[in-house]
MINU-553617 format. One line per field, with one value per residue (C-alpha): x, y, z. Coordinates in Angstrom, 1 decimal, decimal comma, m for minus. Each point is the difference from the previous one (the first is absolute). Example, Ala and Ser with C-alpha at 12.3 -4.5 7.8 and 13.67 -1.06 7.14 Angstrom:
<pts>
x <- (12,3_1,4);
y <- (m4,5_3,4);
z <- (7,8_m0,7);
</pts>
This chain:
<pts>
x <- (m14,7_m3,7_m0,3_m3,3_2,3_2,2_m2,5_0,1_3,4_m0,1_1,2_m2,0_2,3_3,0_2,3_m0,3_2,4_m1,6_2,3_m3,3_m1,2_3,3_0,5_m3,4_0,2_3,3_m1,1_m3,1_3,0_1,8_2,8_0,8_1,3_4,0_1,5_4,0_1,1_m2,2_1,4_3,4_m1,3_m1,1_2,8_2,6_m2,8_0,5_3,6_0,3_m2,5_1,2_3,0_1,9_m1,8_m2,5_m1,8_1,0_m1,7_0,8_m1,6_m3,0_m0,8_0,7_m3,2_m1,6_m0,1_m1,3_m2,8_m0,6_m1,3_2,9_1,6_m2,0_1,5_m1,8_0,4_m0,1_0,7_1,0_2,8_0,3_m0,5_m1,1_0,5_m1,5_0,7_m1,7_m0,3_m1,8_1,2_0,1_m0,1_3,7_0,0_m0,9_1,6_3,0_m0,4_m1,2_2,9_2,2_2,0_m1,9_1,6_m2,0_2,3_0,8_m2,9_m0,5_m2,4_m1,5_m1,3_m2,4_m3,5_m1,3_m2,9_m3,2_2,0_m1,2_2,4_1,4_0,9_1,5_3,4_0,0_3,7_m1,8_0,0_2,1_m1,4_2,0_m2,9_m2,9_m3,0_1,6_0,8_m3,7_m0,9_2,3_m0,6_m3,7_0,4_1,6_m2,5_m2,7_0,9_0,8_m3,0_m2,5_1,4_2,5_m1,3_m0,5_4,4_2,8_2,5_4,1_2,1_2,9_0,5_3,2_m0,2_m1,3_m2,3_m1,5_0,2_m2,4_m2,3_0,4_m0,1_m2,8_m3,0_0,6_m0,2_2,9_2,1_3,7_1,0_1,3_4,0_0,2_m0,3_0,2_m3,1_m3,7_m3,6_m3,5_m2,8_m3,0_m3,1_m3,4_m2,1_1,0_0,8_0,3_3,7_m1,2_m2,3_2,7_0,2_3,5_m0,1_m2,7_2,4_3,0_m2,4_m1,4);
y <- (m11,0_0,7_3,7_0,7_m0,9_2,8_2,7_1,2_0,8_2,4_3,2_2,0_2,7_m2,7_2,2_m1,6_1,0_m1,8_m2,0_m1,7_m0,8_m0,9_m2,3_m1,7_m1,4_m0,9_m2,4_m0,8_m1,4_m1,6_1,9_1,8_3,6_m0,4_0,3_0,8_m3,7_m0,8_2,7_m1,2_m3,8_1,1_2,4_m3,2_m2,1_2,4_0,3_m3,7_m0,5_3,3_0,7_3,3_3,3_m0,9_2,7_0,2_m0,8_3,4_1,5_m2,6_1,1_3,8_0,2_m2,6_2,6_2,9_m2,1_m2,3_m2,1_m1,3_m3,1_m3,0_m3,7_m3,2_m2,8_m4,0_m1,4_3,5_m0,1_2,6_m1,0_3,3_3,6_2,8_3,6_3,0_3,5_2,8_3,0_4,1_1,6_1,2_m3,7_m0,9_3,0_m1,0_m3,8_1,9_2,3_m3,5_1,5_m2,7_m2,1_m3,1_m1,5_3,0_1,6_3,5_0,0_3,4_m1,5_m2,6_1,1_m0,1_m1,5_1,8_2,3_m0,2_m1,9_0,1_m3,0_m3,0_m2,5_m3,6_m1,0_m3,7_m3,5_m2,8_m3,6_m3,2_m2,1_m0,1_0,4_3,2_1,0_m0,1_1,9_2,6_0,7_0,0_2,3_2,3_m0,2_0,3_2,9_1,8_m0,6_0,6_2,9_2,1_m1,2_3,9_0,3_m0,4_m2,0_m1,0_m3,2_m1,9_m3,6_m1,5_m3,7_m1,4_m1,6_3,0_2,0_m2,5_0,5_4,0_m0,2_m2,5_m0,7_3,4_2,0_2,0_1,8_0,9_3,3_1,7_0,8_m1,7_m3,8_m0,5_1,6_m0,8_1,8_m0,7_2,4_0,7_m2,1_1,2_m1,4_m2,3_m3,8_0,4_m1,4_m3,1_m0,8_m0,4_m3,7_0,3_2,0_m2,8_m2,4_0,8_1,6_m3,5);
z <- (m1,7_m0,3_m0,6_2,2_2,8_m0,8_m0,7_3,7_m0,3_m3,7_0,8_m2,6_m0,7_m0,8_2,3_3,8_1,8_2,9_2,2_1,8_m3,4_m1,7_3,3_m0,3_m3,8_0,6_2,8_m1,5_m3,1_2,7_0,8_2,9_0,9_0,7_3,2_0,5_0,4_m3,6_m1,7_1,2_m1,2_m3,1_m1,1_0,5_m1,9_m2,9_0,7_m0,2_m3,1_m2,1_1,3_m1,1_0,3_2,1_2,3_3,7_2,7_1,7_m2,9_m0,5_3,9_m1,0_m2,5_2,6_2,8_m2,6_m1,5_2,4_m2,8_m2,3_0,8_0,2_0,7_m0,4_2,7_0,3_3,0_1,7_m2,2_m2,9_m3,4_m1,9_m0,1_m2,3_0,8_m2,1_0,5_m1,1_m1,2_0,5_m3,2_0,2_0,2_m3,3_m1,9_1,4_m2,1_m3,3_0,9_0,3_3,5_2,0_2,0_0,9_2,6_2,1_m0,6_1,2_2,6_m0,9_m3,1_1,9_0,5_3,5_1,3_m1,7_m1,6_m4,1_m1,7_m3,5_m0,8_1,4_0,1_0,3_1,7_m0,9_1,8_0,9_0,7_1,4_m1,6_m2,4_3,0_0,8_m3,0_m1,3_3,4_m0,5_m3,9_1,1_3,0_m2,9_m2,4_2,1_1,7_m3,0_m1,8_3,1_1,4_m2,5_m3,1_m1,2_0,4_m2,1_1,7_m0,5_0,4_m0,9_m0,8_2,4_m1,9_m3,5_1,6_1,9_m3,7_m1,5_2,9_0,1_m4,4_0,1_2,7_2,1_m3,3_0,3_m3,1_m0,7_0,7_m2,9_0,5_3,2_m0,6_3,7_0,9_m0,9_0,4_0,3_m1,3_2,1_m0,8_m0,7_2,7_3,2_m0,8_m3,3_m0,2_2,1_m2,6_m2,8_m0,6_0,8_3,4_0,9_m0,6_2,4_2,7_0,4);
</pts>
């Protein structure tokens, strides 16, 4: 993705708490803001893909209603193929992960930050794909977004497959958390875009 394209989109504190602006880049990475009936869609796409200990879709829509920004899907055909949900994060929020008492699948709504509140931090619940064009929209819906408009926060996630470990552990730049092998963290960057300029974040936003 050509950078220049993206610049009218930087949030220069890192922080954007935006939903208009969150909204935006996430359509301009083609994905689209999630309705009830794609939520539903892409909660049994993730329960059919992942299985076990995925989030609900009550609780997908929960966040949804707070943020208004949090679950996106990706279409072909009408049909969906893609979801990623995120959320940002109050700062009881975020002690609550160092603090190890969070939990990520009933998550307790007091913790999510509300639109144009500052947030702390964020969590990535992560995406689900029933093929490699959504996939590659998805991941780069993710990446995107993270490094245009909260590259200044920390962030959490966890890894439900191998295969989405290697991604979190490799191109998305993620690290284990120490005593909880479950859970992994990013650091905030120095400047917007940096992470899409690793050779490897290139690589799977393409």
């Amino acid at each position: 993705m050509n950078l220049s394209e993206l610049a009218k989109f930087v949030d220069p504190t890192g922080k954007c708490a935006n939903p208009r602006m969150i909204n935006a880049l996430a359509a301009f990475c083609g994905v689209s803001l999630a309705g009830a009936d794609d939520i539903l869609a892409g909660q049994a796409l993730a329960a059919e893909r992942i299985g076990q200990g995925t989030v609900p879709a009550e609780m997908m829509q929960a966040v949804q209603d707070i943020t208004g920004c949090s679950v996106f899907v990706a279409r072909d055909a009408g049909k969906v193929t893609g979801l990623t949900a995120f959320f940002l994060l109050r700062p009881e929020g975020m002690r609550a992960f160092v603090e190890g008492r969070f939990d990520t699948i009933n998550v307790n709504l007091d913790y999510v930050c509300r639109p144009r509140e500052a947030p702390a931090g964020g969590y990535a619940w992560g995406f689900v794909a029933s093929n490699d064009r959504a996939a590659g929209r998805v991941v780069k819906a993710s990446i995107t977004i993270r490094e245009t408009l909260f590259w200044a926060l920390p962030g959490f996630t966890k890894a439900a497959t191998d295969d989405g470990a290697r991604l979190i552990y490799g191109s998305l730049g993620f690290v284990p958390v120490e005593g909880d092998p479950s859970l992994a963290r990013y650091f905030p960057r120095n400047a917007p875009f940096e992470g899409l300029m690793l050779p490897q974040a290139s690589s799977a936003a393409a």
